[in-house]
N, C-alpha and C positions, 0 to 999 in steps of 0.2 A: 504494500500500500504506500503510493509514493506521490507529490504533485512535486513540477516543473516548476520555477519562479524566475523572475527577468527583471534587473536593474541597472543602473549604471554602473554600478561596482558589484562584485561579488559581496560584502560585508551588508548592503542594502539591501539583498535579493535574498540575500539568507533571514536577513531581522526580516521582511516583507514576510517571507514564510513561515517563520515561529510565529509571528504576530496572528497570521491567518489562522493556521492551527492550534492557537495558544497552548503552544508544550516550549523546551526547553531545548539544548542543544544536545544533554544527555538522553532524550527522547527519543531524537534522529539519529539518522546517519548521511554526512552530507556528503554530494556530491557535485564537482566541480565542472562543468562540462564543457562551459563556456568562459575563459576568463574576462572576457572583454576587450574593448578597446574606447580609447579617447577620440583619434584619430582628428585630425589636423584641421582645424577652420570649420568645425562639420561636419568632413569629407572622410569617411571609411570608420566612422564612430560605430563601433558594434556593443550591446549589451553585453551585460556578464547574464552566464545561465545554470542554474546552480538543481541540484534534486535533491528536495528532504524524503528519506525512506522513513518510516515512523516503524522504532525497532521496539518499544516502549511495550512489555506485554499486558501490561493493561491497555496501555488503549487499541492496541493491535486485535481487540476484541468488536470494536465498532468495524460493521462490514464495511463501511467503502469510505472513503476521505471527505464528503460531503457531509456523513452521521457524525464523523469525529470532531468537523467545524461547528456543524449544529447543535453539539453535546449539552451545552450552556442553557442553550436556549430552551432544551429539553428536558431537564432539569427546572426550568422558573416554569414550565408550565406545567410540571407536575404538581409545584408546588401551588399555584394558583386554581387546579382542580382539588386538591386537598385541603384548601382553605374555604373551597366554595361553599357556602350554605347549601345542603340539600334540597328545602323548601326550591330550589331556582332563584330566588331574590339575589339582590345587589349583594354584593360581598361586605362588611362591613370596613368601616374608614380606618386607615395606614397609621398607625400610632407608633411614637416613638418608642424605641424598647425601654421596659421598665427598668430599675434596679435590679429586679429580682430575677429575670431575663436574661440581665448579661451577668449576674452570678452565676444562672443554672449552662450558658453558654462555657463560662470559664469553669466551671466542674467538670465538663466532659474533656478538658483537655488535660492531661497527665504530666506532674510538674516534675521532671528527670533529673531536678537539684535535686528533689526529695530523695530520689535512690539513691543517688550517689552518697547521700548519708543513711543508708540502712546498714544497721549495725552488724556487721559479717558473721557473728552467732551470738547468742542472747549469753550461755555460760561458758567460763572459760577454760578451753582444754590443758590437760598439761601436755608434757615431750611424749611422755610411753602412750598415750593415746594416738599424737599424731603416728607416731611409730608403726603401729602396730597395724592402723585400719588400712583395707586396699581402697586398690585404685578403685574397681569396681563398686564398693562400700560409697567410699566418697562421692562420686559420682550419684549413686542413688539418694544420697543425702543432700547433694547441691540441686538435685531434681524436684526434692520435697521441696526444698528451702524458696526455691524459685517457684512454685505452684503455690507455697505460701503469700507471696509476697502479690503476685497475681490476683489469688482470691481477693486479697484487703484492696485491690485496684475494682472490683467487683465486675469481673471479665469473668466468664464462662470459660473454660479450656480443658483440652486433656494431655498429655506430655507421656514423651517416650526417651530414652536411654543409649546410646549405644558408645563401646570406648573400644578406640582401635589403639593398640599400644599406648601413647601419654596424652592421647587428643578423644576429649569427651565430647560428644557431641548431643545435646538435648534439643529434642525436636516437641515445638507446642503447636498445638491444633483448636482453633480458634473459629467460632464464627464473627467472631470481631479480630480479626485477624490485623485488621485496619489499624485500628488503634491501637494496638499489641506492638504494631512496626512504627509507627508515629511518622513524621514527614522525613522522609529518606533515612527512613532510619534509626533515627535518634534514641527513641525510648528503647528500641530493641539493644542496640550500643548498650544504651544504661544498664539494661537487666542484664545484660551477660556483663560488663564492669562489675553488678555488684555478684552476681552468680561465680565469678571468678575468686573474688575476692575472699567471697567464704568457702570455696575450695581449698583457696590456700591456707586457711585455716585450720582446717580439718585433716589436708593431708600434706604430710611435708615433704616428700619426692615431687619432682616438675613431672606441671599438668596442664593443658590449655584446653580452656572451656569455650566450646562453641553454640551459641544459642540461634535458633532457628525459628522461623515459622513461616510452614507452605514453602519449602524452598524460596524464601526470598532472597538468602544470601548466594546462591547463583544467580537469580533476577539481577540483583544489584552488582554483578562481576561483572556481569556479561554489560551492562549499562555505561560503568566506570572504563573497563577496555572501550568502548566505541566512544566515550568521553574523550579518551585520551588520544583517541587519533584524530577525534574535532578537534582541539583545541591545538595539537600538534601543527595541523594545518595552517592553524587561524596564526599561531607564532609564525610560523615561517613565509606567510601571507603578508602578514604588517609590521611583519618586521620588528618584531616589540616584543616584552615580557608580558604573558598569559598568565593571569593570578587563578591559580582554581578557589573556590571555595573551604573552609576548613574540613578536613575530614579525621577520620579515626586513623591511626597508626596503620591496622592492619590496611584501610583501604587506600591510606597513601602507596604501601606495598605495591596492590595491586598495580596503580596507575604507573608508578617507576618500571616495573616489572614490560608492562606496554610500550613504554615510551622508550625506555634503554635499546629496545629494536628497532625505530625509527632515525633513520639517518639524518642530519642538521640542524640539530637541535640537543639541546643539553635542558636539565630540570637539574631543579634542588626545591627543599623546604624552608620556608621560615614562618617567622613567628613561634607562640610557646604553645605547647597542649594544656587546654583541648582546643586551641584554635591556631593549631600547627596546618598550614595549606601548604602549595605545591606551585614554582613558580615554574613557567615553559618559556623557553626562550631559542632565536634562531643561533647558530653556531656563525 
């Protein structure tokens, strides 16, 4: 699912297309087809011609690219049949939101400082405990501990276990799966930061906790690579240092991992964590 777009520069035919589509550049996959031309007085001036493929597998669920621009619109009229009076009458008059309104709005959003200070176990182990418990143990105790912490978020879920050598991987099954992942991410980060943290608790040989839900963290690999070769582009396009966004440790990984294969171009980090990002730049 892909549309064609045409500007005077390639950097305006690409925003001209996100704009259309309102997605993100981690959304696409762009393609260059036409560079353009200025061309002299007028004379031999050619557009740039650029293809957004939409790799985003959510929205790669809407069948054709007309449903995907319409998506918004489809949405506000859902929501103005669901408002509708039965009876058939006028809808009643547009009030501002109350106090209580945008309390109950900010309740449904989940505040990921709060985990990050959830206390890694409530009593304190000594040495012969950590000693003694396996990996396998552990692991089904940072499963509880994480399904605990879930419930008091009052999320519906069920969770599964599996540890390959020193890499635990906890898989949750969510029909709010949604809010469980938070926007790119974030909350999911949180709960495995603190899911980690009480592993190391508990067991004291090295262990990496991987928390999961629906396979997002392939969704989001596979997202971060086709990230990484957009904005690869766009560096060696204009010429300039490309600031990514802040991300987690491990998904800067990723992104280096991508990029180090691309010829012209060098990356490095700065800033501190947790708002350590990823600069791109042409060689």
């Amino acid at each position: 699912m892909y549309r064609v777009y045409t500007d005077e520069t390639v950097d305006r035919a690409i925003a001209k297309g996100l704009e259309e589509l309102k997605v993100s550049e981690a959304d696409v996959k762009i393609d260059v087809e036409e560079e353009g031309k200025k061309g002299l007085f007028g004379f031999g001036r050619k557009d740039a011609v650029v293809r957004l493929t939409v790799i985003n597998p959510e929205l790669k669920m809407y069948e054709s690219i007309e449903a995907l621009i319409a998506r918004d619109a489809e949405k506000a009229d859902s929501i103005v049949a669901e408002e509708a009076p039965e009876d058939g009458g006028a809808p009643g008059p547009i009030t501002e939101p109350s106090d209580s309104m945008e309390k109950d709005e900010e309740a449904d959003v989940i505040d990921t400082e709060e985990l990050e200070h959830v206390p890694a176990q409530e009593e304190a182990l000594d040495e012969e405990v950590r000693v003694q418990i396996s990996i396998e143990e552990a692991a089904e105790q940072t499963r509880t501990y994480v399904e605990r912490i879930i419930q008091d978020m009052n999320i519906e879920r069920t969770s599964e276990v599996e540890v390959v050598q020193n890499e635990v991987r906890i898989e949750l099954f969510s029909p709010m799966a949604a809010k469980l992942i938070g926007k790119r991410g974030v909350t999911l980060n949180a709960l495995q930061e603190v899911a980690q943290q009480f592993f190391n608790s508990i067991y004291k040989s090295y262990g990496v906790i991987t928390l999961d839900v629906e396979d997002y963290r392939e969704k989001r690999r596979e997202t971060l690579e086709n990230l990484a070769v957009n904005m690869a582009k766009k560096a060696k396009r204009t010429e300039g240092p490309v600031k990514l966004e802040p991300m987690p440790s491990f998904e800067r990984k990723i992104m280096h991992h991508v990029l180090s294969s691309i010829e012209g171009i060098e990356t490095y980090s700065e800033g501190a964590e947790p708002n350590r990002y990823i600069v791109i730049e042409k060689k």
